[in-house]
Each structure stands twice: as C-alpha cells, then as structure tokens.
LUMTOR-845897 format. One record per residue: y, z, x of N, C-alpha, C in turn; residue number from 0. Coordinates in nm, 2 decimals. Atoms other than C-alpha are relative to their C-alpha. Example, Ala and Ser with C-alpha at 12.3 -4.5 7.8 and 13.67 -1.06 7.14 Angstrom:
n.north/n.up/n.east/ca.north/ca.up/ca.east/c.north/c.up/c.east/i
-0.12/0.00/0.09/-0.45/0.78/1.23/0.12/0.00/0.09/0 .
-0.11/0.00/-0.09/-0.11/0.71/1.37/0.11/0.08/-0.08/1 .
# end
This chain:
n.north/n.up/n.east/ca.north/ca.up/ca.east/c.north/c.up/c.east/i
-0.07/0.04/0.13/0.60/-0.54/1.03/-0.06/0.09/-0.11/0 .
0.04/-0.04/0.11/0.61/-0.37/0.74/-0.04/-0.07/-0.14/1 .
0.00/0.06/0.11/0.41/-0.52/0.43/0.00/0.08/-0.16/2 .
-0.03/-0.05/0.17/0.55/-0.41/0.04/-0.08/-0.03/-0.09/3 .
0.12/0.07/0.15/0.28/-0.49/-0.20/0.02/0.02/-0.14/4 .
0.00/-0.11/0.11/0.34/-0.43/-0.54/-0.10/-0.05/-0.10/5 .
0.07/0.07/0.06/0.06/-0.66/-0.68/-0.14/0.01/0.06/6 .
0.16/0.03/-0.08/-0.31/-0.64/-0.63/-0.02/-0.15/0.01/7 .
0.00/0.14/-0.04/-0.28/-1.04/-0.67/0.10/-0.03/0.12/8 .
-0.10/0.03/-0.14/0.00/-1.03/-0.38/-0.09/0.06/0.12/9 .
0.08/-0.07/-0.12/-0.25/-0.81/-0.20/-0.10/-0.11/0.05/10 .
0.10/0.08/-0.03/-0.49/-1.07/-0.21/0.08/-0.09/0.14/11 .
-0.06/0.09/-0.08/-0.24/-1.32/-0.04/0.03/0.07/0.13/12 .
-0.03/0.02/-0.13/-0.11/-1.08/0.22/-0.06/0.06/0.08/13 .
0.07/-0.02/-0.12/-0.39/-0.97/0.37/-0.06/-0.12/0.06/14 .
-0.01/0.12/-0.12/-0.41/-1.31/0.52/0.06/0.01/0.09/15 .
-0.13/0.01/-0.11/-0.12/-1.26/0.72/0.02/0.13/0.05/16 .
-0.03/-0.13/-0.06/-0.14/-0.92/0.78/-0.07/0.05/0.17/17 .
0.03/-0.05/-0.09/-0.21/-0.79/1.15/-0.05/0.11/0.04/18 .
0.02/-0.15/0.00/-0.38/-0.44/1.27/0.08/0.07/0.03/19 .
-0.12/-0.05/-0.08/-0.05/-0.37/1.44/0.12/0.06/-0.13/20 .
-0.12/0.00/0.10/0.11/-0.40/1.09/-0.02/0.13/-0.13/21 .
-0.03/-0.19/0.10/0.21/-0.10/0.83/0.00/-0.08/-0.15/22 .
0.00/0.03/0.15/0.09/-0.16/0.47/0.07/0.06/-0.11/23 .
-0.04/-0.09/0.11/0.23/0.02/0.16/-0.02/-0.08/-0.15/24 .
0.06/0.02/0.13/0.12/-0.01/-0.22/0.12/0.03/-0.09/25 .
-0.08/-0.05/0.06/0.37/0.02/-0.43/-0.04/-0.04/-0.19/26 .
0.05/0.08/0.11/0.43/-0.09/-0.82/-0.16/0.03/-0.12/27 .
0.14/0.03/0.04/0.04/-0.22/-1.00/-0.05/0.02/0.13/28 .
0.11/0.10/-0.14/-0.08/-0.30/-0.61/-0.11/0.19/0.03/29 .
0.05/-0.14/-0.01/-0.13/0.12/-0.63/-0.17/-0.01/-0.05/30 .
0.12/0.03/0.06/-0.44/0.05/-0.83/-0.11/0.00/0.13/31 .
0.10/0.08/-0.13/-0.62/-0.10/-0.49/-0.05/0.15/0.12/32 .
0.04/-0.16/-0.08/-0.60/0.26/-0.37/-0.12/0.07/0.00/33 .
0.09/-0.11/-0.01/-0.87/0.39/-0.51/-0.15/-0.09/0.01/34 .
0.10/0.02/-0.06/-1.22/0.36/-0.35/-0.05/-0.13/-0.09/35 .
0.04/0.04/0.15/-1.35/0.24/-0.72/0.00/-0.13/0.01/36 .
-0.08/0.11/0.03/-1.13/-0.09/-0.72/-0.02/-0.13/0.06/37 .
0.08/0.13/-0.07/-1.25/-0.44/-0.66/0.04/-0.05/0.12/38 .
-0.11/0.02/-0.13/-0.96/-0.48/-0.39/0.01/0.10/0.08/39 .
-0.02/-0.01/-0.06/-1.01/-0.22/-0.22/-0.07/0.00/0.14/40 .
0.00/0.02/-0.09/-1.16/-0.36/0.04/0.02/-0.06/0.04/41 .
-0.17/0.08/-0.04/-0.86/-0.53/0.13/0.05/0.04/0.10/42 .
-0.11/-0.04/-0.08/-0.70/-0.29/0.28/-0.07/0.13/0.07/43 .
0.11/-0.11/-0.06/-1.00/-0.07/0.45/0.03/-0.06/0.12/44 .
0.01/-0.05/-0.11/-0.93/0.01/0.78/0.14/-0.07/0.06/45 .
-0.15/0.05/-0.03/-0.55/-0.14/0.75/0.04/0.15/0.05/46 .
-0.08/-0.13/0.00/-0.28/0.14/0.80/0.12/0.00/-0.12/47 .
-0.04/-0.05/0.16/-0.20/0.22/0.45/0.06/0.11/-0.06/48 .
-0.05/-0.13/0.01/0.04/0.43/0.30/-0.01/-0.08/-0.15/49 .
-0.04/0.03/0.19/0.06/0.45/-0.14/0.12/0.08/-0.01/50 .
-0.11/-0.05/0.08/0.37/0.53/-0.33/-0.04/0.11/-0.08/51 .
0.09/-0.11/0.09/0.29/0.87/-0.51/0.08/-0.01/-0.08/52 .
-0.02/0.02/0.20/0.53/0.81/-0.80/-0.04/-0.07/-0.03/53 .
0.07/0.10/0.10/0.36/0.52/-0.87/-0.14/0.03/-0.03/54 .
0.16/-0.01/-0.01/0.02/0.64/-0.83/0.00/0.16/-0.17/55 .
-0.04/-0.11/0.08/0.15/0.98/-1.02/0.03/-0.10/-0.18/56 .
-0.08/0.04/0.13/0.32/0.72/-1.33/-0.12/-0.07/-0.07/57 .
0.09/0.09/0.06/0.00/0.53/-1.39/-0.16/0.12/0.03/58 .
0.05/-0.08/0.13/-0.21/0.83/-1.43/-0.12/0.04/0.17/59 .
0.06/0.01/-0.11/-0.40/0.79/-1.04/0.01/0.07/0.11/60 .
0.01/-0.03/-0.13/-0.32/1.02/-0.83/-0.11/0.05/0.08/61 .
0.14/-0.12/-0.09/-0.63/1.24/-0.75/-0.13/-0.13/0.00/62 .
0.09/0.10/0.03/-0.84/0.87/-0.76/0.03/-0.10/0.17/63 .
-0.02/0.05/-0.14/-0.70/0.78/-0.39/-0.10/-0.02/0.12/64 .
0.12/-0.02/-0.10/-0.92/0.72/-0.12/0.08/0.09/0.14/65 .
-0.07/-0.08/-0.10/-0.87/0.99/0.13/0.04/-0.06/0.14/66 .
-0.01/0.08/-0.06/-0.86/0.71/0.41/0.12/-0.07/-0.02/67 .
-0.15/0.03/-0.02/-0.49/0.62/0.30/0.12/0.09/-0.05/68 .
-0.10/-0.07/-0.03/-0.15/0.82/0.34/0.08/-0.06/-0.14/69 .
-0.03/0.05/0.12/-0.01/0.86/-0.02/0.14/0.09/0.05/70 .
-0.07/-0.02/0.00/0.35/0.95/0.05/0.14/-0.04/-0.10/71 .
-0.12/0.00/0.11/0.71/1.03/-0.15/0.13/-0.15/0.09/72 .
-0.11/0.11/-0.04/1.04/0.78/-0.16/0.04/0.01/0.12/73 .
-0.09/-0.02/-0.13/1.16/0.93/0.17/-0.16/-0.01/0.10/74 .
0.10/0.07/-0.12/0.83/0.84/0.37/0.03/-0.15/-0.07/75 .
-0.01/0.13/0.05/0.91/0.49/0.20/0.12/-0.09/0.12/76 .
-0.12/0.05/-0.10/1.26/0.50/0.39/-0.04/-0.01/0.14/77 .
0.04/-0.02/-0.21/1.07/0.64/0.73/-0.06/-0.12/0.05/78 .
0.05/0.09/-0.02/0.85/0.34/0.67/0.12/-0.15/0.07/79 .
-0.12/0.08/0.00/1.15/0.11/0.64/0.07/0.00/0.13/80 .
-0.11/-0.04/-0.11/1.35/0.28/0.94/-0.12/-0.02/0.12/81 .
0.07/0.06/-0.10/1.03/0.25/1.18/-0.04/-0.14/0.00/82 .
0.07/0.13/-0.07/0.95/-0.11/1.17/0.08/-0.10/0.00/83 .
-0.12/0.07/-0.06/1.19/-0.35/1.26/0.00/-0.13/-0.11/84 .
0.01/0.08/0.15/1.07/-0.62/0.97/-0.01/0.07/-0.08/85 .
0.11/-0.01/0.14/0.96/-0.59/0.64/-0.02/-0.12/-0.09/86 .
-0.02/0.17/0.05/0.85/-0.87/0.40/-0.07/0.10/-0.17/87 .
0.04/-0.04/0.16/0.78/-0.77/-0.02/-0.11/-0.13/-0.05/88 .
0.08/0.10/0.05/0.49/-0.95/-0.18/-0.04/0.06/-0.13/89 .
0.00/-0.01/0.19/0.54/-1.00/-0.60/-0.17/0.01/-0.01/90 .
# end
C-alpha cells in the first residue's frame, strides 16, 4: 500500500498502520519530516520513503533531506501510484 502524507501530524497517525511492506511518500508540510534535523524524523527511519521534490524545492528544503530517503519528481509520484495496488492520503 501506498501511504500519502501531507502532514507531519498525519505522519504521526500513520505510522501506526503502516507496514515494512508498505511505500511512504511526503508530500505537502509532511516534507519537513525529511530532514534528519526534524523531531519526526524518526518516524519514518528505516520505512521506504520517497519526498516530493517540488514540495521540498517550494519550502526552501531541498539540500536538508536525509540521504536515506528517495526525493523524487511528479512522475515518480505516478510510478508510485501505478506500482501499488492501494493508496490511502493522510490530511
């Protein structure tokens, strides 16, 4: 399953439910949790993480990523989309 984050407070919630099996992505604010620095990110350490890079690019973060997650454009967003047979969005 694919999970959509676009909230570091949604992050909180769905890494309850999230599985090792399952495909993360940061989108939105949730980009924030990307970088090493960030009170949340150890949330999503040793998930399978990809970030949105115009979001990361729009809020000023890109070169603040932890190199331990896959910061990819709108068309790795679709590839995400097109490999997993769910997805679920968390505000």
């Amino acid at each position: 399953m694919l999970h959509i984050i676009k909230s570091t407070q949604a992050l909180s919630e769905a890494t309850q439910y999230i599985s090792e099996s399952d495909e993360l992505l940061l989108i939105e604010d949730a980009v924030y949790a990307a970088n090493p620095q960030h009170k949340d990110f150890g949330q999503i350490k040793g998930l399978s993480t990809s970030v949105l890079e115009n979001d990361l690019a729009a809020r000023g973060i890109l070169n603040r990523v932890s190199p331990s997650l896959r910061v990819i454009p709108y068309s790795g967003f679709v590839s995400l989309t097109v490999q997993c047979e769910q997805s679920l969005t968390w505000n």
